[in-house]
C-alpha positions in Angstrom: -146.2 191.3 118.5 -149.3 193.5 117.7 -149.5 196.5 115.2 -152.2 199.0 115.7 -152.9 200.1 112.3 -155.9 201.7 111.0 -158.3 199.9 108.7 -161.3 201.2 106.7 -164.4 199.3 106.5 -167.4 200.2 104.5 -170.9 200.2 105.4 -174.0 199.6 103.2 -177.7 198.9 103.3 -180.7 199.1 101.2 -182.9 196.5 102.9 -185.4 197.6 105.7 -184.7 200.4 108.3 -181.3 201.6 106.5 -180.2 204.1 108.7 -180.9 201.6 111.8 -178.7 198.6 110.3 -175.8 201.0 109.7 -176.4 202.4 113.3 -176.3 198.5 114.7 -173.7 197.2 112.8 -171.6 200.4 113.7 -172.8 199.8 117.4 -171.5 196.0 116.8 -168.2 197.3 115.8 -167.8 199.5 118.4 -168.9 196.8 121.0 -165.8 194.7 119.8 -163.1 195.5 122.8 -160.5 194.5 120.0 -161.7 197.6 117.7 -161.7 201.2 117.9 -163.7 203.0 116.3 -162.3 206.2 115.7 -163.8 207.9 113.4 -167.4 207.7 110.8 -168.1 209.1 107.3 -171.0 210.8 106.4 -173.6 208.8 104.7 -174.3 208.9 101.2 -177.4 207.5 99.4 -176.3 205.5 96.2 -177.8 203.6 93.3 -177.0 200.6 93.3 -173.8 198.9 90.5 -174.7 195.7 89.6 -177.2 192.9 90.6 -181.0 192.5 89.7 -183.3 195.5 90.3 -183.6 197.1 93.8 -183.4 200.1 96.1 -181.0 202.5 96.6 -178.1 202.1 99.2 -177.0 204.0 102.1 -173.0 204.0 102.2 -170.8 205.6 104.5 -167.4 203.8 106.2 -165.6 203.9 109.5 -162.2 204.9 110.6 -161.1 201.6 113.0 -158.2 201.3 114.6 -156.7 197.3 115.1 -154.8 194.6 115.5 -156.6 192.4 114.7 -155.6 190.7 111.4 -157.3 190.9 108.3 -158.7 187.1 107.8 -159.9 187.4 111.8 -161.1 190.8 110.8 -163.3 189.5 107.8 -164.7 186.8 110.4 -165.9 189.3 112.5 -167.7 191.6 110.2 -169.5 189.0 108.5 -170.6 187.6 111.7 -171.7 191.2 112.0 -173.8 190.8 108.9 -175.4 187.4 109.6 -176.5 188.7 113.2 -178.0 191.7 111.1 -180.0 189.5 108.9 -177.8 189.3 105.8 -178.6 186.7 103.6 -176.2 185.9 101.0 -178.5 185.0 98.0 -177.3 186.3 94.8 -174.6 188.3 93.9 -174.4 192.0 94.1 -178.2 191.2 95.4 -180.3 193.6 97.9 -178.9 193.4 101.4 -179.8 194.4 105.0 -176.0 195.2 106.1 -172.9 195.5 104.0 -169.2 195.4 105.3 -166.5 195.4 103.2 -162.2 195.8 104.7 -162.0 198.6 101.9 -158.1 199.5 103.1 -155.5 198.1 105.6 -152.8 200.6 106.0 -149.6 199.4 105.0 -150.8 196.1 103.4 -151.8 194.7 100.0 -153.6 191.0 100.5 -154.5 189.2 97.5 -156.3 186.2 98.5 -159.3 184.5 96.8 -161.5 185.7 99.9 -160.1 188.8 100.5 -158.3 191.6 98.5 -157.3 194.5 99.9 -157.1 197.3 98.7 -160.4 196.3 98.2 -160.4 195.2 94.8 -163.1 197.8 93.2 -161.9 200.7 95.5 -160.9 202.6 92.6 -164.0 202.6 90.3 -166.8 202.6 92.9 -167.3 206.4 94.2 -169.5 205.0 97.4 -166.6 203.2 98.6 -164.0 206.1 98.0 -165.5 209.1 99.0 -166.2 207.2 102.8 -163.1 206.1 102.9 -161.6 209.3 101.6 -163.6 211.0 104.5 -162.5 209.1 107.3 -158.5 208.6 105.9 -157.8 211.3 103.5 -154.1 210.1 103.2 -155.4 206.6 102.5 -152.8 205.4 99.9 -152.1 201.9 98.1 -149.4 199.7 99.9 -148.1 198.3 96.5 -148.4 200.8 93.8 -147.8 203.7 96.1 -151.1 205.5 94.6 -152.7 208.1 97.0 -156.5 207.4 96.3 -157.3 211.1 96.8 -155.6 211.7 93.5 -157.9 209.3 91.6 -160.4 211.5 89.0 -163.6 209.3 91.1 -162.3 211.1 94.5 -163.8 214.4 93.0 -167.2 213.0 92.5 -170.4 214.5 94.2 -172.4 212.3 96.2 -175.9 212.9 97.8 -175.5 213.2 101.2 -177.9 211.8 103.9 
């Protein structure tokens, strides 16, 4: 049986045309006749955490709307990312397109390819403030923890 259930999934990009690789990758989301895209964060440009020296990001997420399951899910947006150019070369490393499931509603996944919540949700502001913009409610499955309570939720961002 399906379950429409809403899903989170973050965007980032710091290689090339930034704006236009979030724009196509958002496109190629919304092109997906298994995905809804229901709603888009602002965008916020963000120094990069980690990884060897480089540009700053654009981050932003999107409000989808699924049932697709999460491993499927993960298939698909990293498909996304190789058609976009991204090149998996080092870690935390420059990148044309970033998608990451930030939050499943109702689930908690701890696998060694995907953890959800994702697993630095809580100490990366350019992951919660788009997510907290698109599902304000956005809570942990587990531990019952409403992200918008966390102390990062309150921090300023630059907006694009």
């Amino acid at each position: 049986m399906y379950h429409i259930r809403r899903v989170v999934i973050g965007l980032g990009s710091n290689v090339g045309d930034r704006l236009q690789n979030i724009a196509q990758a958002v496109d190629r989301l919304r092109a997906d006749q298994e995905l809804h895209v229901a709603e888009q964060s602002p965008l916020y440009e963000t120094k990069p955490e980690g990884g060897p020296p480089q540009g700053d990001y654009l981050n932003g997420a999107v409000l989808v709307l699924t049932a697709v399951e999460a491993p499927e899910l993960l298939r698909r947006i990293q498909r996304i990312e190789a058609e976009l150019g991204r090149v998996r070369a080092e870690t935390n490393g420059p990148r044309t397109i970033d998608l990451d499931i930030l939050w499943i509603e109702g689930e908690t996944i701890k696998e060694p390819d995907l953890v959800i919540p994702h697993a630095r949700l809580s100490t990366r502001a350019f992951m919660l403030k788009p997510l907290l913009d698109v599902a304000s409610d956005a809570r942990d499955a587990e531990t019952g923890m409403v992200f918008a309570e966390l102390p990062l939720a309150q921090t300023e961002l630059k907006r694009v």
